[in-house]
C-alpha positions as MATLAB code, in Angstrom:
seq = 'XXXXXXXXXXXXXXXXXXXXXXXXXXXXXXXXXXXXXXXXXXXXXXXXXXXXXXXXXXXXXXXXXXXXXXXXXXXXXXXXXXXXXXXXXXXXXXXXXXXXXXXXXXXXXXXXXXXXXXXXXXXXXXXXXXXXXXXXXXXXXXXXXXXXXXXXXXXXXXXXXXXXXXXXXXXXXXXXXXXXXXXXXXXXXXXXXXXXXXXXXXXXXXXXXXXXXXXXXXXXXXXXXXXXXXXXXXXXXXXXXXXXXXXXXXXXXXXXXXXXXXXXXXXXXXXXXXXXXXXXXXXXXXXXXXXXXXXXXXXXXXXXXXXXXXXXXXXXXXXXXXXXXXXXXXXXXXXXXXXXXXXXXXXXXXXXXXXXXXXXXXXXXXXXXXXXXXXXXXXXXXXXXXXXXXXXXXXXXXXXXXXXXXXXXXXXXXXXXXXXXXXXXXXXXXXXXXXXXXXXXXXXXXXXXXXXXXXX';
ca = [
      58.722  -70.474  136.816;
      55.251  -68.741  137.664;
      55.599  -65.626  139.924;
      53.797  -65.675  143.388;
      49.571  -65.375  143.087;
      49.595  -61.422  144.373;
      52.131  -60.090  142.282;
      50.926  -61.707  139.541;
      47.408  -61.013  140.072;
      48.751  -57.011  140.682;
      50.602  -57.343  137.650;
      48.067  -58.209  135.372;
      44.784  -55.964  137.032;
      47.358  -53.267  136.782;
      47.862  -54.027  132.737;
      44.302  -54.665  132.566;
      42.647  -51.408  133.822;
      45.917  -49.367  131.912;
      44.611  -50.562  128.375;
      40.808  -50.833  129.753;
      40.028  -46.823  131.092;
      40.682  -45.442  127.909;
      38.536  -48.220  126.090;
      35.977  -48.088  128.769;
      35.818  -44.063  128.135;
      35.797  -44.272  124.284;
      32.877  -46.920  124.407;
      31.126  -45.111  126.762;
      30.996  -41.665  124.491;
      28.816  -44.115  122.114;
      26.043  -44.547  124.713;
      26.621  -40.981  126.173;
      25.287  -39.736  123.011;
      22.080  -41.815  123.289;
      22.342  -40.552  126.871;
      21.873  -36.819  125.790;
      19.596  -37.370  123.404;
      17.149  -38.695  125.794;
      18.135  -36.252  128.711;
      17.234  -33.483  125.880;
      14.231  -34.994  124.193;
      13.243  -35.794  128.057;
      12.711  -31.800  127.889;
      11.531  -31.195  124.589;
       8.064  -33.335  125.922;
       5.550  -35.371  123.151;
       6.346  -38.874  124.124;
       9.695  -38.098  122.133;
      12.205  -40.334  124.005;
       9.654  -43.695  123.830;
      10.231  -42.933  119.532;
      13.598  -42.350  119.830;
      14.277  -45.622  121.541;
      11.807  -46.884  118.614;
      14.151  -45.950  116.148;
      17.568  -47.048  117.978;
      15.637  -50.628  118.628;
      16.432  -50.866  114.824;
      19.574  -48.780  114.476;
      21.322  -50.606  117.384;
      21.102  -54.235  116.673;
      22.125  -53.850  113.273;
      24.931  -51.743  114.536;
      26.266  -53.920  117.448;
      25.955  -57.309  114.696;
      28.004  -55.118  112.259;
      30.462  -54.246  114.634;
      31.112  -57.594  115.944;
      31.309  -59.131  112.584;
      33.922  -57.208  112.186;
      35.358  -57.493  115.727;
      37.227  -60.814  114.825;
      40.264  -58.199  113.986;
      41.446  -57.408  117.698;
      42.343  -61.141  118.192;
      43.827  -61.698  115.328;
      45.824  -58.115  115.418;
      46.788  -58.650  119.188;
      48.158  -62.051  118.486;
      50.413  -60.133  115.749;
      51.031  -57.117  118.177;
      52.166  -59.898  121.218;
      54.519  -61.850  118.424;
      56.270  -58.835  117.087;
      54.548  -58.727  113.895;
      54.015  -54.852  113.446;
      53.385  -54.519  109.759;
      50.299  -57.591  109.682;
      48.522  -55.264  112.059;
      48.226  -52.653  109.839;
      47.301  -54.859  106.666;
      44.783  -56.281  109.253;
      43.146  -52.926  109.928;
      43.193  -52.446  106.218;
      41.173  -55.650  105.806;
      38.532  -54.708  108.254;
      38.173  -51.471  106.823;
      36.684  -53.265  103.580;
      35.104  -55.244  105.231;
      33.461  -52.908  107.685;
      32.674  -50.723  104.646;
      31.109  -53.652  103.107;
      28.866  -54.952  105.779;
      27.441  -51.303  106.600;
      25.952  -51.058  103.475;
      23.374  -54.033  105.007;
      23.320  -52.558  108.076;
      22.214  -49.201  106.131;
      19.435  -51.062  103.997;
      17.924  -52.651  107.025;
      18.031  -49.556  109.501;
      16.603  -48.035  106.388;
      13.044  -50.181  106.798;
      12.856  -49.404  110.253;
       9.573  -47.885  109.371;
       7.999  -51.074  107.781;
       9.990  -53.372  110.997;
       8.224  -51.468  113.033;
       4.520  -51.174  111.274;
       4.690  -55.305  111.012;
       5.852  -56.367  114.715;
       2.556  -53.898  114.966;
       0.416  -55.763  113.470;
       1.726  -59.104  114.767;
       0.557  -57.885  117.884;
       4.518  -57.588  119.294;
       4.901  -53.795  118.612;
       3.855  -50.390  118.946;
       1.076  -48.550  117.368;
       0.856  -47.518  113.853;
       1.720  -43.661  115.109;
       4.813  -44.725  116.937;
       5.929  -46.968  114.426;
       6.054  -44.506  111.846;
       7.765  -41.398  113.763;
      10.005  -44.298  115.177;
      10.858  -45.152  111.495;
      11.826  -41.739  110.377;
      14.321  -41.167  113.741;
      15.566  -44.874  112.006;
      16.122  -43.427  108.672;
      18.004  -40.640  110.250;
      20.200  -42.730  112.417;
      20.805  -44.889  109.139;
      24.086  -43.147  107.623;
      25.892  -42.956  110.788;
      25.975  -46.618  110.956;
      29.085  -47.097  108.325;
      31.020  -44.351  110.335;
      30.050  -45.526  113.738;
      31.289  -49.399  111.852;
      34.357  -47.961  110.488;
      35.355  -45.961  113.793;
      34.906  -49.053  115.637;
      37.402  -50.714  113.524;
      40.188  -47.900  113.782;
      39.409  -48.064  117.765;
      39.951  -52.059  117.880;
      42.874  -51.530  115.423;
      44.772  -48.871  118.188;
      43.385  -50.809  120.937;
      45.035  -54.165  119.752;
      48.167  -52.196  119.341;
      47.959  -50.926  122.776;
      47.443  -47.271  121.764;
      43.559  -46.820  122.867;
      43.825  -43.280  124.224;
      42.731  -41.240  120.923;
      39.356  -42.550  120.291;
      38.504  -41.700  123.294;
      39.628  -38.676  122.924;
      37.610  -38.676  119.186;
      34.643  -39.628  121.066;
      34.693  -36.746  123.526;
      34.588  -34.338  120.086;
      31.722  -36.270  118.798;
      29.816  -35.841  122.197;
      30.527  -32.581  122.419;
      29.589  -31.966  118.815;
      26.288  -34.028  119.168;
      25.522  -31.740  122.629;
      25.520  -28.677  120.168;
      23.729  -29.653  117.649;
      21.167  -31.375  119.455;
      20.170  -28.030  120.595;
      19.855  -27.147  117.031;
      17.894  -30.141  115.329;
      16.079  -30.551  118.571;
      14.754  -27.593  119.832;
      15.082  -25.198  116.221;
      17.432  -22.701  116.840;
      19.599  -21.010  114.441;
      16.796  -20.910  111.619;
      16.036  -24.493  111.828;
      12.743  -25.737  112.560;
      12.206  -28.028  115.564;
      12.724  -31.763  114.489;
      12.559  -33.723  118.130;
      13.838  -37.303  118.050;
      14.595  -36.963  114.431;
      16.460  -33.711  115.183;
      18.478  -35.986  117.711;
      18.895  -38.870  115.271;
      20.741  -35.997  112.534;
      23.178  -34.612  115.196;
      24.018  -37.881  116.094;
      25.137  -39.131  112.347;
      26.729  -36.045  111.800;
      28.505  -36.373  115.014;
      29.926  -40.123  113.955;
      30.935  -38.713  110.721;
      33.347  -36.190  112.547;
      34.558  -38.598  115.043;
      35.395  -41.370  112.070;
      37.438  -37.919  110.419;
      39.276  -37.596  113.247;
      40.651  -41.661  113.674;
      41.246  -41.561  109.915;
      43.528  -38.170  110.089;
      45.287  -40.533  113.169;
      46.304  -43.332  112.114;
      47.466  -42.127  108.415;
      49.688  -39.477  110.476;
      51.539  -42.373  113.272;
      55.258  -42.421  112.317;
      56.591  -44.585  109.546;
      52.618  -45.625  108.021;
      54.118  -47.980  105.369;
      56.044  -49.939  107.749;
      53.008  -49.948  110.547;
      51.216  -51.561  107.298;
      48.027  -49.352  107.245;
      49.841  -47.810  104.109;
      50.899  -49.820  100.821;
      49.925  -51.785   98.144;
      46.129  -53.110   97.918;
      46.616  -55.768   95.715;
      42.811  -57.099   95.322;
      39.669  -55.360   96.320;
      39.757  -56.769  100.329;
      43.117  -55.782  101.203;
      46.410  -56.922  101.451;
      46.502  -60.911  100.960;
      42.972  -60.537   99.285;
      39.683  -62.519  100.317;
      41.794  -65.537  101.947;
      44.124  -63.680  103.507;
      41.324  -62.280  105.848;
      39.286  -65.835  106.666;
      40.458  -65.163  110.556;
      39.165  -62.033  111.056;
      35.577  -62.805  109.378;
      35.366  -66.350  110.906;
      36.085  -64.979  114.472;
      33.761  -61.970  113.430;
      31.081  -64.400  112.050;
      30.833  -66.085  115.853;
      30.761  -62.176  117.690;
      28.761  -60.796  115.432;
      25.738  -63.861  115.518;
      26.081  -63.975  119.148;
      26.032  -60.208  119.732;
      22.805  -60.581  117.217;
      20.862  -63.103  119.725;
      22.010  -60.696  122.373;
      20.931  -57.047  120.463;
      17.280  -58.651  119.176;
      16.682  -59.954  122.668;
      17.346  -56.601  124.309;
      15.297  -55.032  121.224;
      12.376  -57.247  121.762;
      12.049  -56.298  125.643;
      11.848  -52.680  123.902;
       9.170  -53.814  121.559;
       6.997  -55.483  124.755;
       7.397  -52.611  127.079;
       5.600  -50.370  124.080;
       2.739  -53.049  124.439;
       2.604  -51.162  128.165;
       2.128  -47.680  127.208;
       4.049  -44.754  126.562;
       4.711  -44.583  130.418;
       6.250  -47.713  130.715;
       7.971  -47.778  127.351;
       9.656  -44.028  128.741;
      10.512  -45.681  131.858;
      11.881  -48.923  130.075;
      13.509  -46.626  127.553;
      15.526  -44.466  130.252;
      16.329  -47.535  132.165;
      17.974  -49.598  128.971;
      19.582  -46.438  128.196;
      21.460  -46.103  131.860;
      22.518  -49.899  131.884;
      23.842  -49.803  128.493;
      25.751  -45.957  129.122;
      27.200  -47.801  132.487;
      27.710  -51.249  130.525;
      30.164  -49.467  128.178;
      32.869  -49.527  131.355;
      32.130  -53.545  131.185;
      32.644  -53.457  127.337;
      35.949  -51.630  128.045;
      37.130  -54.181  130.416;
      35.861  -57.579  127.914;
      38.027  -55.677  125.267;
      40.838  -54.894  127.237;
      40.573  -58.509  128.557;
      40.092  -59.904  125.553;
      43.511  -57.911  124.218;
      45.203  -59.315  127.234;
      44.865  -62.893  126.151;
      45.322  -62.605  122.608;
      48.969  -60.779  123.191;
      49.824  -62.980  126.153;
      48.799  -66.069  123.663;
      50.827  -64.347  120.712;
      53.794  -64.690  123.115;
      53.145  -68.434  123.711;
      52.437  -67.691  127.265;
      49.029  -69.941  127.477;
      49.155  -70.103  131.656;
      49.451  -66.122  131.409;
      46.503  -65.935  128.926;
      44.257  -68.051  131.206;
      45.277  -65.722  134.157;
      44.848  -62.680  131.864;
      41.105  -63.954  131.319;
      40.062  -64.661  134.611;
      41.748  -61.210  136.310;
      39.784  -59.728  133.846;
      36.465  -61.191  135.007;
      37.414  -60.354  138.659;
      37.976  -56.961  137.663;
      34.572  -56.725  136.060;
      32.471  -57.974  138.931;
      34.505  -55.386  141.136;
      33.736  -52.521  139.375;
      30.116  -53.060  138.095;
      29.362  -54.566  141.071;
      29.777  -51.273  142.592;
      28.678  -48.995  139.894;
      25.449  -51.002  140.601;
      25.521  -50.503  144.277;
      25.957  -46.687  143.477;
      22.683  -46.886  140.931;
      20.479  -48.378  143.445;
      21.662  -45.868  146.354;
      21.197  -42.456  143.847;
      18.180  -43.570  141.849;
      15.976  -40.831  142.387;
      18.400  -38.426  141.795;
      19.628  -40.358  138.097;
      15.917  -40.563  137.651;
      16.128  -36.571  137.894;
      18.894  -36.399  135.129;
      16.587  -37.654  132.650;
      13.194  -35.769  133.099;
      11.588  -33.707  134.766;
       8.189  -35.570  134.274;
       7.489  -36.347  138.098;
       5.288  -39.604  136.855;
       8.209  -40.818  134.675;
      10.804  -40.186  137.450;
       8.930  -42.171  140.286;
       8.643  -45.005  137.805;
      12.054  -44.935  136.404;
      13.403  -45.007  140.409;
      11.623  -48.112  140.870;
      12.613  -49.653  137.964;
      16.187  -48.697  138.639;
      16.346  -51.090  141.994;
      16.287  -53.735  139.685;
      18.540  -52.131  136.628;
      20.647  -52.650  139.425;
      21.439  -55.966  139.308;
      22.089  -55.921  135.473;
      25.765  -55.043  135.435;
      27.524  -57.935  137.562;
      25.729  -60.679  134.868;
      25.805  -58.792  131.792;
      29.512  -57.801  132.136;
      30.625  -61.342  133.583;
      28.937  -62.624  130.182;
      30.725  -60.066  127.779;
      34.170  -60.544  129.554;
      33.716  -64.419  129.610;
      32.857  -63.867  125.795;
      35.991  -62.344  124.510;
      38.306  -64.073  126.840;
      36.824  -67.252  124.785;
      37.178  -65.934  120.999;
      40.824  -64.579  122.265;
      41.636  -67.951  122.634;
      39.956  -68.594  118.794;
      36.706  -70.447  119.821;
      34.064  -69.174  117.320;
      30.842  -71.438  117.543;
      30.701  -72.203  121.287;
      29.681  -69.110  121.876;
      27.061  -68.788  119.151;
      25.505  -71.098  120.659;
      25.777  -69.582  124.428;
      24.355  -66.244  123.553;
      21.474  -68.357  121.400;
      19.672  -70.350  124.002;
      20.443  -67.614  127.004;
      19.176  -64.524  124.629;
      16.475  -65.901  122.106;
      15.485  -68.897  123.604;
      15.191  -67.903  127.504;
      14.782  -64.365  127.445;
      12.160  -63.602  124.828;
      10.100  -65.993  125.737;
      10.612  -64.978  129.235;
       9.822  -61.587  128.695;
       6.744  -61.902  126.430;
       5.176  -64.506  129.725;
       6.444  -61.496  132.662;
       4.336  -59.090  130.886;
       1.230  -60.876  128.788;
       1.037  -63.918  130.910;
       1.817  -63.097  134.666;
       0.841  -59.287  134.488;
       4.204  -57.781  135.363;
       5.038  -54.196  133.967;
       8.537  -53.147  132.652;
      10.300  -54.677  135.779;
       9.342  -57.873  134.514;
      11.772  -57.259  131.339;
      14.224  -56.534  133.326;
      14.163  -59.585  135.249;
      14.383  -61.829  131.532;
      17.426  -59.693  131.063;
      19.140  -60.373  134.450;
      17.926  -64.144  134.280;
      19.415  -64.725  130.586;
      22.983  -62.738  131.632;
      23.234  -65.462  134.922;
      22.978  -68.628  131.874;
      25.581  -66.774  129.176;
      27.755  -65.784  132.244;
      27.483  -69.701  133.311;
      28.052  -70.920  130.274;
      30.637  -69.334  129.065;
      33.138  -69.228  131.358;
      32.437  -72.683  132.049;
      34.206  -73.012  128.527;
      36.615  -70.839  129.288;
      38.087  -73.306  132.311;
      37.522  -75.950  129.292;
      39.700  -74.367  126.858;
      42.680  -73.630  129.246;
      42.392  -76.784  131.134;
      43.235  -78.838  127.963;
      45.961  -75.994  127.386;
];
């Protein structure tokens, strides 16, 4: 029999936000890292944070398609975790490891010709100058090696957070932070016999940062009690883990659908980056410091789609289906409470987040102004990631490939290209694409969702 609608709805938001703070904190540390940089290089002067942005418009999509290829594991593990099935967790994080490993060596080749990306969207008339492009390639070619640890600690994080244990990567993401703090003041400024590098300097600390943090989940989970029974210890068997190639088709085809649809969504956001450098270095700073505050504060949202997204998968490895459904929608609720009033707190302290990130008096009246909008970002952009997991938890992979496609590449690019060249707007423009193109994945996706559990 179901239990009444309040304490089930308590019940559930209570589970939620347990397994959600610590996942919200841990992805957060990711974006507080770009957040430093930029608060630092906002000191350091030269137009530095418009090339660091350059060279994270290449780092990060590659990055966030990486990580959800390989994102297809916290389904699958959960579903394990919620039917008792300890040891295929492990062999699962084993899997993605490989696989991880694997994929990052792409990801490394293409961050690599972040340079030559650059120096052709240039010339196509869709990117910066040939100035920025280069010093936007060489922060690119920094960021580069980081990628396979940021990959592989993103795997070990889904791996505890599918198991319900999510509280030490965040707690490995506070190191790296506070790692990346100190030697950003290094690499950045020259200190301790090292010459000043700027947003290259930034782009070093950073890698060297993930590397520790990826150290530190490693030493973790090869210490948890009883490691050959947990599975993340044993025999190998074939090059791709336990089971071999087959054995992980779940995991990649899930991954395959997060990973493409995170893609639309990454080059979309990347492009409004490359049209706001068509502005100036003004508006690409502005643009720059704005992206960078949505996505910091979008990590909480990230948190709660995971968490949400771990919900159903155990609740459906139970063979509770009613209590999955539930699980998704509380989790949605959730999201618009909280971002809704993160963004309400944004909009009411803008000049003084403005502050936080330069000192530049120009660059701070435009960033307020830009943040009235920024505003509005977080209800639609969560509502879309939540909606998204909730779906894959419930193992629909090409729905929402094709959600994120015609919301991200074929409404918001196209959208953003006319705000600016066609109808004259500056960087609020972009924004508006963004907010627009959240509002049709948001739609579109959790019209799917009802789909899905309706037919049971």
């Amino acid at each position: 029999m179901t239990a009444p609608f309040l304490p089930r709805l308590r019940h559930h938001f209570t589970d939620l936000l347990r397994l959600a703070w610590p996942v919200m904190l841990s992805r957060a540390g990711i974006l507080i890292m770009a957040f430093c940089d930029i608060a630092m290089l906002g000191r350091y002067g030269g137009g530095e944070v418009g090339v660091s942005n350059l060279g994270l418009s290449i780092f990060v999509p590659a990055l966030v398609v990486t990580i959800g290829l390989t994102s297809g594991m916290v389904p699958v593990i959960s579903q394990a975790f919620g039917a008792g099935h300890w040891e295929e967790c492990g062999r699962a994080w084993r899997r993605a490891m490989v696989w991880g490993a694997v994929l990052s060596l792409f990801g490394i080749w293409l961050t690599w010709q972040g340079g030559d990306i650059l120096l052709w969207l240039g010339a196509q008339g869709m990117g910066p100058t040939v100035d920025l492009a280069q010093r936007g390639g060489a922060v690119a070619q920094a960021l580069a090696p980081g990628l396979l640890a940021q990959v592989l600690f993103a795997v070990c994080a889904f791996y505890l957070e599918s198991t319900r244990r999510p509280r030490f990567a965040m707690l490995a993401m506070l190191v790296a932070n506070l790692l990346n703090l100190a030697l950003n003041w290094v690499f950045i400024f020259g200190h301790l016999g090292v010459p000043e590098m700027g947003a290259v300097g930034a782009a070093i600390a950073s890698t060297l940062a993930r590397f520790a943090a990826l150290g530190l989940m490693l030493w973790y989970i090869f210490s948890q009690a009883e490691p050959r029974a947990a599975g993340v210890t044993g025999p190998w068997e074939t090059f791709w883990g336990p089971g071999g190639w087959r054995a992980g088709w779940p995991m990649r085809k899930l991954g395959f659908s997060a990973g493409v649809s995170n893609g639309f969504e990454t080059v979309g956001f990347a492009s409004m980056s490359l049209f706001a450098g068509r502005l100036g270095s003004e508006a690409l700073d502005a643009y720059s410091i704005s992206h960078n505050m949505v996505s910091t504060l979008f990590m909480v949202g990230l948190g709660l789609a995971i968490a949400t997204g771990v919900r159903v998968g155990i609740e459906l490895g139970k063979g509770r289906p009613e209590e999955a459904s539930f699980a998704g929608w509380t989790g949605l609720l959730a999201a618009l409470v909280i971002m809704g009033g993160l963004g309400l707190a944004v909009c009411l302290l803008r000049d003084q987040v403005a502050w936080i990130y330069t000192d530049d008096p120009v660059i701070q009246a435009r960033v307020a102004g830009i943040f009235l909008i920024s505003a509005f970002v977080f209800l639609p952009d969560t509502a879309q990631i939540v909606m998204g997991q909730a779906v894959r938890a419930l193992g629909d992979a090409w729905v929402p490939i094709l959600c994120y496609g015609i919301a991200f590449t074929v409404l918001m690019i196209p959208m953003g290209w006319v705000m600016v060249e066609d109808f004259g707007w500056d960087e609020r423009g972009l924004v508006i694409s963004i907010i627009t193109a959240c509002l049709l994945a948001t739609v579109t996706l959790a019209w799917r969702f009802h789909h899905l559990t309706i037919r049971g």
